[in-house]
PDB file as gemmi writes it, atoms N, CA and C in Angstrom:
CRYST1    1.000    1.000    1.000  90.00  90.00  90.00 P 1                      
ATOM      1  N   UNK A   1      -9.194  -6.296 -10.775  1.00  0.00           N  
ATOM      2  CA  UNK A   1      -8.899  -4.878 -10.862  1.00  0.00           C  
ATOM      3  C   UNK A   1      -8.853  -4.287  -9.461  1.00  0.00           C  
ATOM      4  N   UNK A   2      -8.159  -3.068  -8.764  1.00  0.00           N  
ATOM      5  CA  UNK A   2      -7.690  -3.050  -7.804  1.00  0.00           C  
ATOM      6  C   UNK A   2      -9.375  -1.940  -7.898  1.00  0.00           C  
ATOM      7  N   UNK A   3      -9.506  -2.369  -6.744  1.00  0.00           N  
ATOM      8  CA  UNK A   3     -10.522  -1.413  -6.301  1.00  0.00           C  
ATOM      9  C   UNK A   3     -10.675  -0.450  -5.481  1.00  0.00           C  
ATOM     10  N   UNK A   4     -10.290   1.118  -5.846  1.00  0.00           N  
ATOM     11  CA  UNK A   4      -9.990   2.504  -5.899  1.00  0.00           C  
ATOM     12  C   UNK A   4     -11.042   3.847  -4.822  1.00  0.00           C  
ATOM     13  N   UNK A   5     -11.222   3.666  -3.952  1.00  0.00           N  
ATOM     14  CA  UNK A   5     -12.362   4.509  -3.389  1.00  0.00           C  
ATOM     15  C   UNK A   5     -11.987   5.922  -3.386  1.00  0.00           C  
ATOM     16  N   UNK A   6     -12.757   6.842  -3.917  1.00  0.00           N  
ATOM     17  CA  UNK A   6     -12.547   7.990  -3.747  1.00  0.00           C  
ATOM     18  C   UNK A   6     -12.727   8.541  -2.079  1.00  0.00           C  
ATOM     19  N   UNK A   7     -12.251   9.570  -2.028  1.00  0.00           N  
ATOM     20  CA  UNK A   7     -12.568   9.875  -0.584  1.00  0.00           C  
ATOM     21  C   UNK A   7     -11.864  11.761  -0.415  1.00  0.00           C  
ATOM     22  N   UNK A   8     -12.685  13.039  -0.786  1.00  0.00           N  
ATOM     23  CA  UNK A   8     -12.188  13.738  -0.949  1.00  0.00           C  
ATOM     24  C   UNK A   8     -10.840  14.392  -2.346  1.00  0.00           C  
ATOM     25  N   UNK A   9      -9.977  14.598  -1.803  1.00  0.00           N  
ATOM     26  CA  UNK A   9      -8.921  14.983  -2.424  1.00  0.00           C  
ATOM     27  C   UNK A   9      -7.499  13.587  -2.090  1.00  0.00           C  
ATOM     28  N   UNK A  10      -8.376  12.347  -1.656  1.00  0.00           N  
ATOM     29  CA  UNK A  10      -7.706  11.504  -1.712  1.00  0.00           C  
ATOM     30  C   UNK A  10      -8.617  10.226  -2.060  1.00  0.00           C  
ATOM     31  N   UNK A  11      -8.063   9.173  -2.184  1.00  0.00           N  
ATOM     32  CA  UNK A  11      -8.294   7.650  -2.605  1.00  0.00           C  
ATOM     33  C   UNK A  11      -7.893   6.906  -1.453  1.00  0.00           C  
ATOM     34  N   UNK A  12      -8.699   5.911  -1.624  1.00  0.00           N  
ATOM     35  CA  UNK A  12      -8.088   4.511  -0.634  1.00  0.00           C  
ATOM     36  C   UNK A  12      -8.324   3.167  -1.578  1.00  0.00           C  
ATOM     37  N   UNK A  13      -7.428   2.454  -0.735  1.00  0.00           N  
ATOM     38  CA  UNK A  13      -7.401   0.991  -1.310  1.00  0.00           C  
ATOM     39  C   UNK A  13      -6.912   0.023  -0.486  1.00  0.00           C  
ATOM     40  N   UNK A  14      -6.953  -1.050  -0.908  1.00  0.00           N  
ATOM     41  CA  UNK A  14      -7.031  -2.202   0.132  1.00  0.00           C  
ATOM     42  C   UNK A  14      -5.667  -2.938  -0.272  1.00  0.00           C  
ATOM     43  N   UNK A  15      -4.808  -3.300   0.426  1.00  0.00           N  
ATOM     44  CA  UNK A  15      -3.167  -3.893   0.522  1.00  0.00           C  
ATOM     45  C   UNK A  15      -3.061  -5.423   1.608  1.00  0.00           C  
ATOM     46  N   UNK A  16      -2.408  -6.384   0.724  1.00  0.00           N  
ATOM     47  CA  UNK A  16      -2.913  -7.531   1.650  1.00  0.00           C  
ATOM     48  C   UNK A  16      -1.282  -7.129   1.478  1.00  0.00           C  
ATOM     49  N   UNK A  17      -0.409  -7.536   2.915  1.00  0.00           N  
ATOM     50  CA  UNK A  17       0.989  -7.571   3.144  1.00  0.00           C  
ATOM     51  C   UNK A  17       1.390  -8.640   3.552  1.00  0.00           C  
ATOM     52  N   UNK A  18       2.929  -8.861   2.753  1.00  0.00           N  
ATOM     53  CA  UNK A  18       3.486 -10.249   3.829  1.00  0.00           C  
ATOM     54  C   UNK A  18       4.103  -9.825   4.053  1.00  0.00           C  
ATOM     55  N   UNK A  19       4.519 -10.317   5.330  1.00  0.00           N  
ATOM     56  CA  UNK A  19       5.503  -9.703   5.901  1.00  0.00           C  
ATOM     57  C   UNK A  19       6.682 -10.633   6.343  1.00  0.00           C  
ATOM     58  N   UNK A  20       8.133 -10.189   6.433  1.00  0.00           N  
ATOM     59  CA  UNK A  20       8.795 -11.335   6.741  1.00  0.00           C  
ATOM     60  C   UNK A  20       9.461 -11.866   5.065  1.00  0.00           C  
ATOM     61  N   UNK A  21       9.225 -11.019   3.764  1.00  0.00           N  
ATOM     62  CA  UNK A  21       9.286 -11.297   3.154  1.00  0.00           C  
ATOM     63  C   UNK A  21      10.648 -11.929   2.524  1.00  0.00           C  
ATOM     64  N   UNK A  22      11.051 -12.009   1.664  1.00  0.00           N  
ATOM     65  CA  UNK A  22      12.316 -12.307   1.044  1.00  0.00           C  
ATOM     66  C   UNK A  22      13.302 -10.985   0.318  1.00  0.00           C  
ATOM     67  N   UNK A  23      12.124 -10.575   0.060  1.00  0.00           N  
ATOM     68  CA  UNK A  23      12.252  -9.192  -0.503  1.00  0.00           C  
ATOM     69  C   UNK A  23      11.261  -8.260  -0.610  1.00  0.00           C  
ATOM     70  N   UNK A  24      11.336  -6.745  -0.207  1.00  0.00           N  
ATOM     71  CA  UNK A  24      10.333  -5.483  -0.642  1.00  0.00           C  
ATOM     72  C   UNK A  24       9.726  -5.861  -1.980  1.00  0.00           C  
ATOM     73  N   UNK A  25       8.529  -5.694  -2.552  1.00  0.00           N  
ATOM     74  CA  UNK A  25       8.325  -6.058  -3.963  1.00  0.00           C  
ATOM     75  C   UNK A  25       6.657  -5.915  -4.198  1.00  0.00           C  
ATOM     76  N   UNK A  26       5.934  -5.471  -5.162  1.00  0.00           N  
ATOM     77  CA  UNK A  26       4.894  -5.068  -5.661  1.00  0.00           C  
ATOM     78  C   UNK A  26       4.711  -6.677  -5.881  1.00  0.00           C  
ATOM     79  N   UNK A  27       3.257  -7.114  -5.547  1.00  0.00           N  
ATOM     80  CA  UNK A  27       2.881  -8.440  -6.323  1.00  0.00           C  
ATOM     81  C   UNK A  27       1.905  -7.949  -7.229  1.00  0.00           C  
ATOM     82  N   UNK A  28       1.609  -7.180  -7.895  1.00  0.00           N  
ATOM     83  CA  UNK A  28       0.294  -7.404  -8.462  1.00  0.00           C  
ATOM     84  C   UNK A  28      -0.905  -7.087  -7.667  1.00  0.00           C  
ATOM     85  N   UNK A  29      -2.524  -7.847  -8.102  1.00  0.00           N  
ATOM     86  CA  UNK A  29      -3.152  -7.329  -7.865  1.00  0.00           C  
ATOM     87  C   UNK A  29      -3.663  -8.422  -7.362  1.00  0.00           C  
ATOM     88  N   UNK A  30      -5.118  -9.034  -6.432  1.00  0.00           N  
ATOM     89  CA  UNK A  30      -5.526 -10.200  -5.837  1.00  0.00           C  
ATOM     90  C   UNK A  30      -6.871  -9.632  -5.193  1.00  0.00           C  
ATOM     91  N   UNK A  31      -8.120 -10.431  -5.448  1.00  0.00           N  
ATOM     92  CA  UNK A  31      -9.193  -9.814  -4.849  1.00  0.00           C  
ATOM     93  C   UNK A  31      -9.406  -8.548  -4.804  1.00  0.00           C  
ATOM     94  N   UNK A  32      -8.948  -7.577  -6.154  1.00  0.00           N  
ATOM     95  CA  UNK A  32      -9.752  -5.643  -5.540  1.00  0.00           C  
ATOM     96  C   UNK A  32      -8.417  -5.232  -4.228  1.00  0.00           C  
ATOM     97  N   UNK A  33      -7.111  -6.583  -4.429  1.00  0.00           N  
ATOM     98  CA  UNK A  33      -6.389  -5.390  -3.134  1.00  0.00           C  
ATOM     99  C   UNK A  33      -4.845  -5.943  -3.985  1.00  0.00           C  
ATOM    100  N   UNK A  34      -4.067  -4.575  -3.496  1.00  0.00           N  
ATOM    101  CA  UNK A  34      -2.688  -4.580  -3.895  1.00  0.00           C  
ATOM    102  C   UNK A  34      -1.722  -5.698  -3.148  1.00  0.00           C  
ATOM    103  N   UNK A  35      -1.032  -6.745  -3.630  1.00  0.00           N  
ATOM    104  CA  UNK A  35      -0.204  -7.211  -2.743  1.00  0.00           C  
ATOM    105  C   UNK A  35       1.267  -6.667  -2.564  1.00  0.00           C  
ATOM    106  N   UNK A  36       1.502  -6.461  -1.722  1.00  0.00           N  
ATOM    107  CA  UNK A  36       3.294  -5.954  -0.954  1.00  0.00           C  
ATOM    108  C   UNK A  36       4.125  -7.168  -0.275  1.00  0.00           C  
ATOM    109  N   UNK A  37       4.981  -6.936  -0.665  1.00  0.00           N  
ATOM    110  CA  UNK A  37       5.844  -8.258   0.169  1.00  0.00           C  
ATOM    111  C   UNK A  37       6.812  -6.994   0.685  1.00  0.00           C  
ATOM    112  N   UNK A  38       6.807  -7.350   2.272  1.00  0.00           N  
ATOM    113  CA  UNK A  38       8.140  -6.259   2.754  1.00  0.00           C  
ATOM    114  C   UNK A  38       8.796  -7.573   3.892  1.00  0.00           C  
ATOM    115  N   UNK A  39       9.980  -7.399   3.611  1.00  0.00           N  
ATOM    116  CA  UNK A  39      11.075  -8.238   4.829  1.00  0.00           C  
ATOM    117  C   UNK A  39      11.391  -7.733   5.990  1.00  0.00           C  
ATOM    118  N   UNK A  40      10.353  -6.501   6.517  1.00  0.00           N  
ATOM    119  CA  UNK A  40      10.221  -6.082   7.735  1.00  0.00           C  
ATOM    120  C   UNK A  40       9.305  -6.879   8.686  1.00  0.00           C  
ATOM    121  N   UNK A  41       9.369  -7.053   9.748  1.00  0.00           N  
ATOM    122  CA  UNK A  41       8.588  -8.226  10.658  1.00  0.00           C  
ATOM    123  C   UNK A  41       7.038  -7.606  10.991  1.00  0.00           C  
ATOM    124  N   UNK A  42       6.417  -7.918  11.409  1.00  0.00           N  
ATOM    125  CA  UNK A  42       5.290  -7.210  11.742  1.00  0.00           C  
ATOM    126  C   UNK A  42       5.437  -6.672  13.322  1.00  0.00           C  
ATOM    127  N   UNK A  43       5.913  -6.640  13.594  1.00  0.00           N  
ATOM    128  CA  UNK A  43       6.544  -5.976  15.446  1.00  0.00           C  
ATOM    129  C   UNK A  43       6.554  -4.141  15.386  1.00  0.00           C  
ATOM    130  N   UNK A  44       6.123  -3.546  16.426  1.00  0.00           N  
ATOM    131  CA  UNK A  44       5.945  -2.302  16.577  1.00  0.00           C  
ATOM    132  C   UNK A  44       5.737  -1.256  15.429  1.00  0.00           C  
ATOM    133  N   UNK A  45       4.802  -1.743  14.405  1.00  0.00           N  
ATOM    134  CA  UNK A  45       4.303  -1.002  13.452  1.00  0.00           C  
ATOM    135  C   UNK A  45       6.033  -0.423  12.238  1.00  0.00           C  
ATOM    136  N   UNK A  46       6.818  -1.949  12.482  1.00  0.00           N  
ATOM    137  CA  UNK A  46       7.824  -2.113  11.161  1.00  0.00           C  
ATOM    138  C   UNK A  46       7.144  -1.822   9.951  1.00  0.00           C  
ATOM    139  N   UNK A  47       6.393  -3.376   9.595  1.00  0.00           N  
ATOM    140  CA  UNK A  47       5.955  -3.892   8.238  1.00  0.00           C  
ATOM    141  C   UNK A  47       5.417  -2.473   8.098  1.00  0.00           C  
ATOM    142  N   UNK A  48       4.253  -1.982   8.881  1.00  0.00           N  
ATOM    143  CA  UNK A  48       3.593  -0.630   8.267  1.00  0.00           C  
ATOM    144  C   UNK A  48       4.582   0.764   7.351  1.00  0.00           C  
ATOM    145  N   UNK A  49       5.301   0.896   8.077  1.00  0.00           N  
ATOM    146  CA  UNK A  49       6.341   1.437   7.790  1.00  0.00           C  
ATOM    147  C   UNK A  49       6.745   1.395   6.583  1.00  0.00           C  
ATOM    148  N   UNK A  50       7.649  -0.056   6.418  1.00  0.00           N  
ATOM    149  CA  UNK A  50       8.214   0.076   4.938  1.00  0.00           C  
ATOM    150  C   UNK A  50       6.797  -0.367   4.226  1.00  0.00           C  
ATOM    151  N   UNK A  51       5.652  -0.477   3.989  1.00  0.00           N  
ATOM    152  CA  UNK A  51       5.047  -0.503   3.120  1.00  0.00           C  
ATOM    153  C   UNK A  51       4.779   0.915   2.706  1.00  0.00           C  
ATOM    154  N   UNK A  52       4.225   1.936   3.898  1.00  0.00           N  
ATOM    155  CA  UNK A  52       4.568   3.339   3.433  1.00  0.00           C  
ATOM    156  C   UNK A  52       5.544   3.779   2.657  1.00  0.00           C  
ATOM    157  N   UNK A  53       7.066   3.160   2.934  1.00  0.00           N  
ATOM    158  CA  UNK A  53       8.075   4.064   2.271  1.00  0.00           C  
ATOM    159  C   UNK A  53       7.973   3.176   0.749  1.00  0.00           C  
ATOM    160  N   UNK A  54       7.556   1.688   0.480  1.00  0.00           N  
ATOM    161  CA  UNK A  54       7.913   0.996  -0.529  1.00  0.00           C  
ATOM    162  C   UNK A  54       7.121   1.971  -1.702  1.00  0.00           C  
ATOM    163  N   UNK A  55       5.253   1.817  -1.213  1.00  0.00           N  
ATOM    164  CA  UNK A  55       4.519   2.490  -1.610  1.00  0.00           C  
ATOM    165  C   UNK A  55       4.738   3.996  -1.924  1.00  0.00           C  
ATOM    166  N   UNK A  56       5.223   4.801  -1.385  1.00  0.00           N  
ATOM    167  CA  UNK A  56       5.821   6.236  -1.722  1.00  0.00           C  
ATOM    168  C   UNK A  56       6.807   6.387  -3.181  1.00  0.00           C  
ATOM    169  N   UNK A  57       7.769   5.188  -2.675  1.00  0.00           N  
ATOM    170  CA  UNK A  57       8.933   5.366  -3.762  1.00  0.00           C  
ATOM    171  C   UNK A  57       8.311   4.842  -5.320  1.00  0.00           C  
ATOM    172  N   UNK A  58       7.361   3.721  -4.510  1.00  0.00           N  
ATOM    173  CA  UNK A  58       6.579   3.307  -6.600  1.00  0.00           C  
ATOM    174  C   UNK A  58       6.078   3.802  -7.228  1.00  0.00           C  
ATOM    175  N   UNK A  59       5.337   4.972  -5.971  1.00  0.00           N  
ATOM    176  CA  UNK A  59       4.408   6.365  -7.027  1.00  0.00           C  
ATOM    177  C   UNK A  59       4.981   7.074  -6.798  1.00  0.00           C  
ATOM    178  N   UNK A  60       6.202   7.827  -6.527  1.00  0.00           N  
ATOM    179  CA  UNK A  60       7.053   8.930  -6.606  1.00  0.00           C  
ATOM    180  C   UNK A  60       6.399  10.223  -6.003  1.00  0.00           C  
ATOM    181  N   UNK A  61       5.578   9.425  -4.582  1.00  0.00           N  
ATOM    182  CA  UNK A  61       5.110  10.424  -3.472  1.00  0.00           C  
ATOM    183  C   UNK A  61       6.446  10.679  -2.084  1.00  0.00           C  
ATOM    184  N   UNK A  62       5.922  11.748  -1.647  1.00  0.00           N  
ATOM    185  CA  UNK A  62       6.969  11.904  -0.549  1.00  0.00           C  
ATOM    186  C   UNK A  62       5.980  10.794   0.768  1.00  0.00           C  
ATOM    187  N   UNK A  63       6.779  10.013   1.763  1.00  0.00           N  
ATOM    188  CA  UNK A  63       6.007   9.269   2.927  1.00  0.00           C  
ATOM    189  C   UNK A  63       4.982   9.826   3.624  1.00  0.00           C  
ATOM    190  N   UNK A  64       5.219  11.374   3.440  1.00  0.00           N  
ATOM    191  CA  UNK A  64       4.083  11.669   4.366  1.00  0.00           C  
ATOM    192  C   UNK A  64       3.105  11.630   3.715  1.00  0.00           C  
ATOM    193  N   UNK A  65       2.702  11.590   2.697  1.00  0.00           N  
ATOM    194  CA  UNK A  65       1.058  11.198   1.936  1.00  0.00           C  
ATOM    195  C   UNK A  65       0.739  10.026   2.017  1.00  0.00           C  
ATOM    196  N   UNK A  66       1.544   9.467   2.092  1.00  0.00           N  
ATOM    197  CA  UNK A  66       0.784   7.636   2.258  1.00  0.00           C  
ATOM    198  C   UNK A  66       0.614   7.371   3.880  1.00  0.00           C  
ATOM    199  N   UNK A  67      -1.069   6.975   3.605  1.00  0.00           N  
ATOM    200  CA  UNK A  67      -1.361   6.536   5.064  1.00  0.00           C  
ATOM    201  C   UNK A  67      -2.068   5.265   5.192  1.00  0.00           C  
ATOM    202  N   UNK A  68      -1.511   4.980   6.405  1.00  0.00           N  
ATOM    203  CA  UNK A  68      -2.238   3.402   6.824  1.00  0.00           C  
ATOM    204  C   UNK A  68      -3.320   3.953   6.962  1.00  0.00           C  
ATOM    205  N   UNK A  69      -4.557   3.863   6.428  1.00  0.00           N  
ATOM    206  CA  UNK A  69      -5.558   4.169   7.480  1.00  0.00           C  
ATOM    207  C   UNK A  69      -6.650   3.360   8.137  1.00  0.00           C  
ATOM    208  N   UNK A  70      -6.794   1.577   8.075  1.00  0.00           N  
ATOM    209  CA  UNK A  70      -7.485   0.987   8.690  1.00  0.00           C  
ATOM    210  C   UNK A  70      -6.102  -0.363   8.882  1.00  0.00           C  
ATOM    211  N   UNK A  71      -6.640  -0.810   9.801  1.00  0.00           N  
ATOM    212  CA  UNK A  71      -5.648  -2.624   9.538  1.00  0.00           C  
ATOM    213  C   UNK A  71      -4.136  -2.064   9.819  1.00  0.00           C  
ATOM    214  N   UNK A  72      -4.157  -1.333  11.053  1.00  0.00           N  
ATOM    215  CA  UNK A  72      -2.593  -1.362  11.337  1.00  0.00           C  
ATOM    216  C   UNK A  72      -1.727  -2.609  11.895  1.00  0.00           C  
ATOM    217  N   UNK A  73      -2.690  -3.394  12.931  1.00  0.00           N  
ATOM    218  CA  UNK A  73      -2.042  -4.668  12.746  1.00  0.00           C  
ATOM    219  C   UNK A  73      -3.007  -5.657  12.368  1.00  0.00           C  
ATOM    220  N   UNK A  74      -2.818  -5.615  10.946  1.00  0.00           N  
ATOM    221  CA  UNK A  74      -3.770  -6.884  10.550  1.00  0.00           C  
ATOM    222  C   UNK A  74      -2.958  -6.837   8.758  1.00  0.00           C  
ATOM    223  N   UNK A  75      -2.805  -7.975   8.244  1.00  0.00           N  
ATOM    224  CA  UNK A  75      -2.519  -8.002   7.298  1.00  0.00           C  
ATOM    225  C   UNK A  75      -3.234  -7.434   6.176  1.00  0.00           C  
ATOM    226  N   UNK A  76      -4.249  -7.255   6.296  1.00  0.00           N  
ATOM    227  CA  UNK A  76      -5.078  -6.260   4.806  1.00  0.00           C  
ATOM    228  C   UNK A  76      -5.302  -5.037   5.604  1.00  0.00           C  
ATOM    229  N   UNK A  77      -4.587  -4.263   4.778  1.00  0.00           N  
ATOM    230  CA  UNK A  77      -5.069  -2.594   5.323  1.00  0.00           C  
ATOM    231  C   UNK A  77      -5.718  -1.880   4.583  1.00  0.00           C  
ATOM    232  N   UNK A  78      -6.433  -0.550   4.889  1.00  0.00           N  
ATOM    233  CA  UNK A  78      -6.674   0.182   3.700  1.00  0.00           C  
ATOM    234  C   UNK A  78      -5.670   1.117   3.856  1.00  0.00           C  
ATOM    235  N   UNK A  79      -4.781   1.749   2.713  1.00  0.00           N  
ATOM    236  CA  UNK A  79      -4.190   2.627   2.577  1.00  0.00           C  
ATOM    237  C   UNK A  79      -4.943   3.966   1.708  1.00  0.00           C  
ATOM    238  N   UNK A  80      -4.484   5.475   2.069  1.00  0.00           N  
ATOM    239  CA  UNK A  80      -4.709   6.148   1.381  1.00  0.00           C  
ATOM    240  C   UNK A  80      -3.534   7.489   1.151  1.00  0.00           C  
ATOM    241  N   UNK A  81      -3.871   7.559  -0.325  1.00  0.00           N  
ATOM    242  CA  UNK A  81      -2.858   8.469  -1.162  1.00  0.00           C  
ATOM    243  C   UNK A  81      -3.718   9.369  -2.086  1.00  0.00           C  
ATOM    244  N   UNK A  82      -2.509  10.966  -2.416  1.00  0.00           N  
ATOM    245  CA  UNK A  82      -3.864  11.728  -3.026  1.00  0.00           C  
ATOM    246  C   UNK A  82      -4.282  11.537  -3.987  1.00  0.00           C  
ATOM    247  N   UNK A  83      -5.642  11.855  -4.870  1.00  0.00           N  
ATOM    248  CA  UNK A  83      -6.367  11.813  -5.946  1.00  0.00           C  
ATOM    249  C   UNK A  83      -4.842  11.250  -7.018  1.00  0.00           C  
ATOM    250  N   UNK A  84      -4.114  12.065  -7.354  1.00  0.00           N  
ATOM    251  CA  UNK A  84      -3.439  12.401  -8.488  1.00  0.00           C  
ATOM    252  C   UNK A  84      -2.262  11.496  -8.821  1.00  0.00           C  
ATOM    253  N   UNK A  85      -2.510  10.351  -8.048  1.00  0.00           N  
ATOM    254  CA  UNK A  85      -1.561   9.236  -8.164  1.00  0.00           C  
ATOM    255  C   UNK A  85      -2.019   7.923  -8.676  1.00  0.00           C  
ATOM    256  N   UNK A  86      -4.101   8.299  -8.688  1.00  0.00           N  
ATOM    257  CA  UNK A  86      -4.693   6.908  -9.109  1.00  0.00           C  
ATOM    258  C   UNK A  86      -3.588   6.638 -10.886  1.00  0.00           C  
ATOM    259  N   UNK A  87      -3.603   7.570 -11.361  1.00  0.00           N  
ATOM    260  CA  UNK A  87      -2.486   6.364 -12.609  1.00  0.00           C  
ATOM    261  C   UNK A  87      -1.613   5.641 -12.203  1.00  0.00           C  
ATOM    262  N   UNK A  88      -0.936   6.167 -11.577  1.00  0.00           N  
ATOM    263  CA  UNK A  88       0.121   5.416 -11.199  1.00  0.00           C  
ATOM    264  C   UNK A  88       0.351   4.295 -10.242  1.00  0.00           C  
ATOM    265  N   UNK A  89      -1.013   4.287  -9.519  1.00  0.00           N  
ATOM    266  CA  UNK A  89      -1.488   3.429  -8.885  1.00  0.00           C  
ATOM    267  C   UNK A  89      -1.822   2.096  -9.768  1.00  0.00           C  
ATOM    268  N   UNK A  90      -2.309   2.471 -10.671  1.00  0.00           N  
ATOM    269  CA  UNK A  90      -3.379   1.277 -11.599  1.00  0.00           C  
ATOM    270  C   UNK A  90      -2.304   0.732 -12.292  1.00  0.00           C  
ATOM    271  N   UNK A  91      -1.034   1.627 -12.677  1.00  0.00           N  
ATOM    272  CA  UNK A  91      -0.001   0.488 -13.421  1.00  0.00           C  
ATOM    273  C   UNK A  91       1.171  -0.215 -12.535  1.00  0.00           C  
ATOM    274  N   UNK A  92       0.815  -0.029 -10.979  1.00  0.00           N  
ATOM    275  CA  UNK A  92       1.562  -0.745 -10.206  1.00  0.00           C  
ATOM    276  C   UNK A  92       0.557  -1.992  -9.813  1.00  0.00           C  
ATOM    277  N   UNK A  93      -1.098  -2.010  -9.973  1.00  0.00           N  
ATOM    278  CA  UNK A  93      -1.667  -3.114  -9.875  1.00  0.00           C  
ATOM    279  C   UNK A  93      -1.807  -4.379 -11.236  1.00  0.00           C  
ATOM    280  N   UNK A  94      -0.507  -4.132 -12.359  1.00  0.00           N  
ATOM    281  CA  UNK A  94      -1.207  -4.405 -13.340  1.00  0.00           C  
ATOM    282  C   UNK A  94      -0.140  -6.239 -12.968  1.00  0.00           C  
TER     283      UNK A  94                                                      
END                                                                             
């Protein structure tokens, strides 16, 4: 189960990324963290990027709410998005 931290008027969670992928694409869920596959490279904060925009478009947030906020270059990040998306969050970890 993806494991959800409250934090204010927002949530965080933990995103393991590959990068280099074949394709943009939701994997499911793995250890309490979301997996992302993005075919952006990991070079000058790319991969971060389209995981923001991938992540935006699956919960039907605008980019500027989704934030990297730990693990900018490291493959597991924590991301955070506001309160009101944990549903939609939980059926993109299913």
């Amino acid at each position: 189960m993806l494991a959800v931290r409250p934090d204010g008027e927002r949530v965080s969670f933990a995103v393991r990324v590959t990068p280099r992928a074949a394709a943009n694409a939701l994997a499911g869920e793995r250890d309490g963290a979301l997996l992302v596959r993005v075919t952006a490279p990991p070079v000058e904060g790319r991969a971060n990027d389209a995981v923001v925009a991938l992540l935006a478009k699956a919960l039907d947030l605008p980019q500027r709410v989704v934030r990297v906020e730990q693990g900018a270059a490291s493959r597991t990040k924590r991301v955070s998005v506001p309160r009101d998306a944990v549903p939609a969050l939980r059926r993109l970890a299913k």
